[in-house]
One Martini backbone bead per residue (centre of mass of N, CA, C, O) as a GRO file, in nm:
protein
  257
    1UNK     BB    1   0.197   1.563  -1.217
    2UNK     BB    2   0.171   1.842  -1.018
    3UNK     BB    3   0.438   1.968  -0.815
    4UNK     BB    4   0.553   2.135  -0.569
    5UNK     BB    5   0.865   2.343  -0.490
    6UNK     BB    6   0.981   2.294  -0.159
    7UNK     BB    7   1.262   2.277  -0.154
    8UNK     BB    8   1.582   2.351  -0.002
    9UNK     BB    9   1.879   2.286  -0.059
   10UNK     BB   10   1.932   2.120   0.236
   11UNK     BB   11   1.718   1.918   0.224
   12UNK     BB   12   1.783   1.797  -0.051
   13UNK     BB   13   2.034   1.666  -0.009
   14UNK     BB   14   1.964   1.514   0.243
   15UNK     BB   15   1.726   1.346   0.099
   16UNK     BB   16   1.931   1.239  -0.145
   17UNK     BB   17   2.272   1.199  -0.038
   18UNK     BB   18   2.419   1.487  -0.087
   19UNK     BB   19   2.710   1.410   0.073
   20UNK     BB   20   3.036   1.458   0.217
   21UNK     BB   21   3.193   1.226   0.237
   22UNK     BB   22   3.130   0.968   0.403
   23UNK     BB   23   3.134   0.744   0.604
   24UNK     BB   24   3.123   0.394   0.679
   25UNK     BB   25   2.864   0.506   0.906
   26UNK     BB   26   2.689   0.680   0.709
   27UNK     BB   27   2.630   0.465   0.500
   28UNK     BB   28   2.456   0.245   0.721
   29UNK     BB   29   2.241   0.388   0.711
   30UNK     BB   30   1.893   0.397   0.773
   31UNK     BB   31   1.645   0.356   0.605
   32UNK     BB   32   1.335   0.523   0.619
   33UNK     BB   33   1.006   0.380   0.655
   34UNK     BB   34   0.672   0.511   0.518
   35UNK     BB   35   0.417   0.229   0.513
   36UNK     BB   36   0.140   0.152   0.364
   37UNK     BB   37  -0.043  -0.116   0.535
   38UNK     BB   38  -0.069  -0.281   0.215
   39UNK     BB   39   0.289  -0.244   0.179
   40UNK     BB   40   0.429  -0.387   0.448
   41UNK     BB   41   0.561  -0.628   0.305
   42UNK     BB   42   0.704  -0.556   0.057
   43UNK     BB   43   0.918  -0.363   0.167
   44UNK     BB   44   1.035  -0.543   0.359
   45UNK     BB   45   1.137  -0.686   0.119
   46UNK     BB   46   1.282  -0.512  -0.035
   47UNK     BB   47   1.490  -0.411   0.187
   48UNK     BB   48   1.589  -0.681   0.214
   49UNK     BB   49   1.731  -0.695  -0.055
   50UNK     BB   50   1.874  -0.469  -0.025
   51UNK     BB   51   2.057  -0.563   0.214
   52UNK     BB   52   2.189  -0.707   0.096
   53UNK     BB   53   2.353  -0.600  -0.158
   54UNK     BB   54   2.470  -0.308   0.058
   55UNK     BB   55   2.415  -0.320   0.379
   56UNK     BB   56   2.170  -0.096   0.428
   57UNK     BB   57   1.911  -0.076   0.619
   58UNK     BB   58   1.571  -0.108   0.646
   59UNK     BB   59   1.265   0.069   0.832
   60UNK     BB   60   0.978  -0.030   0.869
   61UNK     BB   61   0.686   0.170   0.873
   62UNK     BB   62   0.354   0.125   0.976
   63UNK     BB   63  -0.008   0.281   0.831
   64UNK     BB   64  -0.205   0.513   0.770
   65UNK     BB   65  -0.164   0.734   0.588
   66UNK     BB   66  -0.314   0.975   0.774
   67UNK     BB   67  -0.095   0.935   0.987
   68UNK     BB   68   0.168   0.946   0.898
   69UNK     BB   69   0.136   1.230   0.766
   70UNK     BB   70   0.108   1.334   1.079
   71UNK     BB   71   0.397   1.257   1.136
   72UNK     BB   72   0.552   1.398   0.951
   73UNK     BB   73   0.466   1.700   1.052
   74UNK     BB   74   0.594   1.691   1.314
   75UNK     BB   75   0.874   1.531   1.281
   76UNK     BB   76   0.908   1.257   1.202
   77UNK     BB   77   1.139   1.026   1.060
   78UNK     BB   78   1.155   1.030   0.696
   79UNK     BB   79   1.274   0.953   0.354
   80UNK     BB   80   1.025   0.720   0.287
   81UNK     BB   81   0.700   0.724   0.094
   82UNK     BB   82   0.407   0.511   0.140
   83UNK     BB   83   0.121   0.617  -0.036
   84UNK     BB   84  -0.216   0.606  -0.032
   85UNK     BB   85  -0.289   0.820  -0.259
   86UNK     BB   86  -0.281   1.179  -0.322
   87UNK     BB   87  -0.402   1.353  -0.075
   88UNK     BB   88  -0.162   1.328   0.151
   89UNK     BB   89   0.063   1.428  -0.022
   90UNK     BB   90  -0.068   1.742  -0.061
   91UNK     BB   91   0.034   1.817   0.241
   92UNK     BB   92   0.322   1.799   0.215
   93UNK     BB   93   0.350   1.953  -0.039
   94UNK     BB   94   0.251   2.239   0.133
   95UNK     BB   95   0.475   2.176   0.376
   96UNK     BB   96   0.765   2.085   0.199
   97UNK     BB   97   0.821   1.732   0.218
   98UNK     BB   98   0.821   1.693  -0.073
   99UNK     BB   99   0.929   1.590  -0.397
  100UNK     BB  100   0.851   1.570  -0.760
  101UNK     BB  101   1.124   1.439  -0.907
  102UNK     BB  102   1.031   1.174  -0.716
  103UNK     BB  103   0.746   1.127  -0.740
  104UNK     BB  104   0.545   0.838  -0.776
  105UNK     BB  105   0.418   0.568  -0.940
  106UNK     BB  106   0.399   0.209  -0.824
  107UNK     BB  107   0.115   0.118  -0.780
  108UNK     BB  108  -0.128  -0.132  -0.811
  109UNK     BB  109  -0.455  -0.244  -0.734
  110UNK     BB  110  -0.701  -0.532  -0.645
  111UNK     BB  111  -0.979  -0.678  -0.618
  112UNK     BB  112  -1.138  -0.897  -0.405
  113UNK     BB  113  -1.267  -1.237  -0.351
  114UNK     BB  114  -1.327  -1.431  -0.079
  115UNK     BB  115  -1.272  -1.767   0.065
  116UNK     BB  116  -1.260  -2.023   0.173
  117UNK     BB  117  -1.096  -2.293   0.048
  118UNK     BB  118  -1.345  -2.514   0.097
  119UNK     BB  119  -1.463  -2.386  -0.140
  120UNK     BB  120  -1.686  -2.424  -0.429
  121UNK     BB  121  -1.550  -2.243  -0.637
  122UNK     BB  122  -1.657  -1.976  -0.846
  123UNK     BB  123  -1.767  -1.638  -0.941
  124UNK     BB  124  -1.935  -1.522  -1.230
  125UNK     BB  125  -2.037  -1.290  -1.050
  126UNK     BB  126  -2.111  -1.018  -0.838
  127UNK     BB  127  -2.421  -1.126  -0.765
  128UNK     BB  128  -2.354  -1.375  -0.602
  129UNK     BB  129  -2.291  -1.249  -0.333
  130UNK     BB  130  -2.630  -1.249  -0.339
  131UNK     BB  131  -2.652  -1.535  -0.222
  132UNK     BB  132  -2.751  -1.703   0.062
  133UNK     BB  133  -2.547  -1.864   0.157
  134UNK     BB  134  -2.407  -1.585   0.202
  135UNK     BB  135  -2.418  -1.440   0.530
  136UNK     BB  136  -2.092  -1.310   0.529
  137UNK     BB  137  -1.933  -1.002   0.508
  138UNK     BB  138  -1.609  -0.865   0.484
  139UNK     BB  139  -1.491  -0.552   0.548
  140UNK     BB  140  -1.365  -0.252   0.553
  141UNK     BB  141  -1.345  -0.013   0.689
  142UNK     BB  142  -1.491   0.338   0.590
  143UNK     BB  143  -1.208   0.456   0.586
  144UNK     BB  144  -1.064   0.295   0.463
  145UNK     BB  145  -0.956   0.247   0.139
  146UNK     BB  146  -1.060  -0.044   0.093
  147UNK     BB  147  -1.355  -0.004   0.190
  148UNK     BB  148  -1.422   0.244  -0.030
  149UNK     BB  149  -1.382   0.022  -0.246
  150UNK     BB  150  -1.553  -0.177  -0.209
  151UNK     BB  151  -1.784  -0.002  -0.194
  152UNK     BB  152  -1.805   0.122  -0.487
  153UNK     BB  153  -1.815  -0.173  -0.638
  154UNK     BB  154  -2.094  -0.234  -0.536
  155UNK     BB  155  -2.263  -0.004  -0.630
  156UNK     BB  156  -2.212  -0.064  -0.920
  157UNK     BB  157  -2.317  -0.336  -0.830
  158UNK     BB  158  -2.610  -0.314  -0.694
  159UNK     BB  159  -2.516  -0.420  -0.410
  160UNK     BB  160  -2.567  -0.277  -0.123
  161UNK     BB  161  -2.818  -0.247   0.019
  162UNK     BB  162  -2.841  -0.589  -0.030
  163UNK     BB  163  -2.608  -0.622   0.204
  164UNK     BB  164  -2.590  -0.470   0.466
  165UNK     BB  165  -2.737  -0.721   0.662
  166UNK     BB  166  -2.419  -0.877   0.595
  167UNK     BB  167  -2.243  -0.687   0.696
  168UNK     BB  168  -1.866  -0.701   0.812
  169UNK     BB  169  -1.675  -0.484   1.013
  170UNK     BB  170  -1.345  -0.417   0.989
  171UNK     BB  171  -1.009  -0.256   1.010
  172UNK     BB  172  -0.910  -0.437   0.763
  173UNK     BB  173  -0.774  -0.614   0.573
  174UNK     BB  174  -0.614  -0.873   0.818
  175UNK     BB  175  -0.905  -0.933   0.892
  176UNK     BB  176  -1.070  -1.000   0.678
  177UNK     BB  177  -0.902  -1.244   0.642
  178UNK     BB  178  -0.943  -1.373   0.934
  179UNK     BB  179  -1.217  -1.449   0.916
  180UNK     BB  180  -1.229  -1.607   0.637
  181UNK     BB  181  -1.031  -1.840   0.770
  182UNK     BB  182  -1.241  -1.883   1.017
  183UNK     BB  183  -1.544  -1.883   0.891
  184UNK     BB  184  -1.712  -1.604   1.005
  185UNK     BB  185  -1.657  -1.552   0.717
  186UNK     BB  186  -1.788  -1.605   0.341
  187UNK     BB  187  -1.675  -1.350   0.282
  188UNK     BB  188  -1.460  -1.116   0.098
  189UNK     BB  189  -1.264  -0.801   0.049
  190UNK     BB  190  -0.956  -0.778  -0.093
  191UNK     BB  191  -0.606  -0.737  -0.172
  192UNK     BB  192  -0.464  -0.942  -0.368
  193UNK     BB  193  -0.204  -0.945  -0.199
  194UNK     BB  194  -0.350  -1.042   0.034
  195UNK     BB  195  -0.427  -1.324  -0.075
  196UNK     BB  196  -0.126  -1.424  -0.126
  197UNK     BB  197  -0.065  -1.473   0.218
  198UNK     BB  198  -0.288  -1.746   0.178
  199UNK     BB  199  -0.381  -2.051   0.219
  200UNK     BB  200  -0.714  -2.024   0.370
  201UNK     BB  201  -0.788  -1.910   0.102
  202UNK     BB  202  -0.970  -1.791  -0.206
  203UNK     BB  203  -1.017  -1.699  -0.465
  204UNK     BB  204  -1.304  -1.620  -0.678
  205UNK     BB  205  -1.316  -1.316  -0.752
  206UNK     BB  206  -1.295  -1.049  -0.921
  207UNK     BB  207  -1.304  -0.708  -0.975
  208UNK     BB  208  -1.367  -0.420  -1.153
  209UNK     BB  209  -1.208  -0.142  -1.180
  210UNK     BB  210  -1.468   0.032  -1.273
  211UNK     BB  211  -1.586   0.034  -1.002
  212UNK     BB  212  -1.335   0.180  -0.901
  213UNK     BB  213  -1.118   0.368  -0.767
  214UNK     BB  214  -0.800   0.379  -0.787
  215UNK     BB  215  -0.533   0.181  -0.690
  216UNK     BB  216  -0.293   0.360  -0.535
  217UNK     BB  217   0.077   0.371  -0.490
  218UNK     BB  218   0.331   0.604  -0.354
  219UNK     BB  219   0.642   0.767  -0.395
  220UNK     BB  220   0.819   0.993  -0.162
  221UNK     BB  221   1.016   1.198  -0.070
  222UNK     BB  222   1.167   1.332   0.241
  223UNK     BB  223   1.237   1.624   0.387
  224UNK     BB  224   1.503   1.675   0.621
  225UNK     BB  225   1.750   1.603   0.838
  226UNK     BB  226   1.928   1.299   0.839
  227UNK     BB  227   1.977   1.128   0.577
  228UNK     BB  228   2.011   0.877   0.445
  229UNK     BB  229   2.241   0.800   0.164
  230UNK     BB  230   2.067   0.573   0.037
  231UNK     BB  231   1.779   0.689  -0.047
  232UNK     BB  232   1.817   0.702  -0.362
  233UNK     BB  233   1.897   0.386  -0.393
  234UNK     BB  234   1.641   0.268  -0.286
  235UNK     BB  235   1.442   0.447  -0.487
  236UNK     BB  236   1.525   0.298  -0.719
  237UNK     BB  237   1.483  -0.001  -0.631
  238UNK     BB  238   1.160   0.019  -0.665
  239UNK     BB  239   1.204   0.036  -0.986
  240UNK     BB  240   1.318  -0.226  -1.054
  241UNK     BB  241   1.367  -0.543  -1.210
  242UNK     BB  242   1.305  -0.666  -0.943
  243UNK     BB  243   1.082  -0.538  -0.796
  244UNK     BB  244   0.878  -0.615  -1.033
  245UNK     BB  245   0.863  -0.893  -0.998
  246UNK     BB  246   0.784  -0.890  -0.649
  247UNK     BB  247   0.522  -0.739  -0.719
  248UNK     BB  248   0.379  -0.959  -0.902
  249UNK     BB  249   0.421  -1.231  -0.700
  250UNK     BB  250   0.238  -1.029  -0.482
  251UNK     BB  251  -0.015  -0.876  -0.632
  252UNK     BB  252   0.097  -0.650  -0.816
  253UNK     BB  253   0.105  -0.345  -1.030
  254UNK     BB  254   0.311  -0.206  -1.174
  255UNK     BB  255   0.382   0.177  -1.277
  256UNK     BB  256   0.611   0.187  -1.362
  257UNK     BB  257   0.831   0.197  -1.650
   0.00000   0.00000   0.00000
């Protein structure tokens, strides 16, 4: 993946932490982290692991990517970007705020299907999801990543426009998980990782990746100045084999070497 270099020498310094002799109240400075919303439960898990090892606060902000990229273009700081898919990082990188030999791919997730917990069995394939039982599908809007994944995987098994009169849009993956929780949708469709944060839902079915484009979220660092002395060794620390275990318990793919 060629990214351009756009970092000028002291941007570059200053956000990868090479600043001389920093004092230890400069150590502890915090690093900012904007994290697509997909991702900052992991993230924060991150942080806090990272903090505890390191003595150095780690603060995530979350929200969609498109939002993000768009604070940042604005001049809000942050150190580490956690973007899902590659199109927005496109834009910092056009506008200098990205490094190539930082970014990298971090993770992978996968769809599923789930259902209430006291629902009986699984799906034996994606056809059930139009059986009349399910009268209610809960999806992310289809502006955001997830909802789009969603379309694309229903189209791909020829059940769009057969389920049309019964889907039911929500603003994200937690809104979609907290409908399926409460009864009010029979099925839903979130990431593999949403659905590991509740006890009253139950995956019922996987959908196969060939269905949709790949989901996957990058890590690249920020350009700014005034970045916390610590952020490359976060960056560093997102790819290491704990990170690796957390992100497997927590329902992703780890996609770095």
């Amino acid at each position: 993946m060629r990214m351009p270099r756009f970092f000028t020498a002291s941007l570059l310094a200053g956000a990868l932490g090479f600043l001389p002799s920093p004092s230890p109240a400069a150590d502890s400075k915090p690093v900012l982290v904007f994290a697509a919303k997909a991702t900052a439960g992991i993230a924060e898990e991150m942080g806090k692991a990272f903090s505890e090892s390191s003595g150095v606060p780690v603060r995530v902000s979350s929200g969609g990517t498109p939002d993000l990229a768009r604070r940042i273009l604005e001049g809000e700081p942050a150190d580490i970007f956690i973007a899902a898919g590659i199109s927005n990082l496109a834009r910092l990188q056009l506008a200098g705020m990205v490094d190539e030999q930082t970014t990298y791919l971090w993770i992978r997730s996968r769809l599923v299907v789930i259902a209430p917990s006291q629902t009986a069995g699984a799906l034996s394939s994606s056809q059930e999801i139009a059986d009349p039982r399910f009268r209610r599908l809960a999806l992310a809007d289809a502006e955001v990543p997830l909802g789009i994944s969603s379309r694309q995987s229903l189209t791909h098994d020829r059940l769009w426009e057969v389920l049309l009169p019964r889907i039911v849009r929500l603003t994200d993956g937690p809104s979609v998980l907290t409908s399926v929780e409460s009864g009010a949708a029979d099925l839903g469709i979130v990431y593999a990782s949403d659905a590991r944060t509740s006890s009253r839902v139950k995956i019922v079915l996987e959908l196969p990746e060939e269905g949709h484009k790949p989901i996957q979220f990058f890590v690249a660092l920020v350009a700014h100045t005034g970045a916390s002395p610590a952020t490359r060794s976060f960056l560093d620390f997102l790819k290491s084999e704990t990170a690796r275990r957390r992100l497997i318990e927590a329902g992703f793919i780890p996609a770095f070497p």
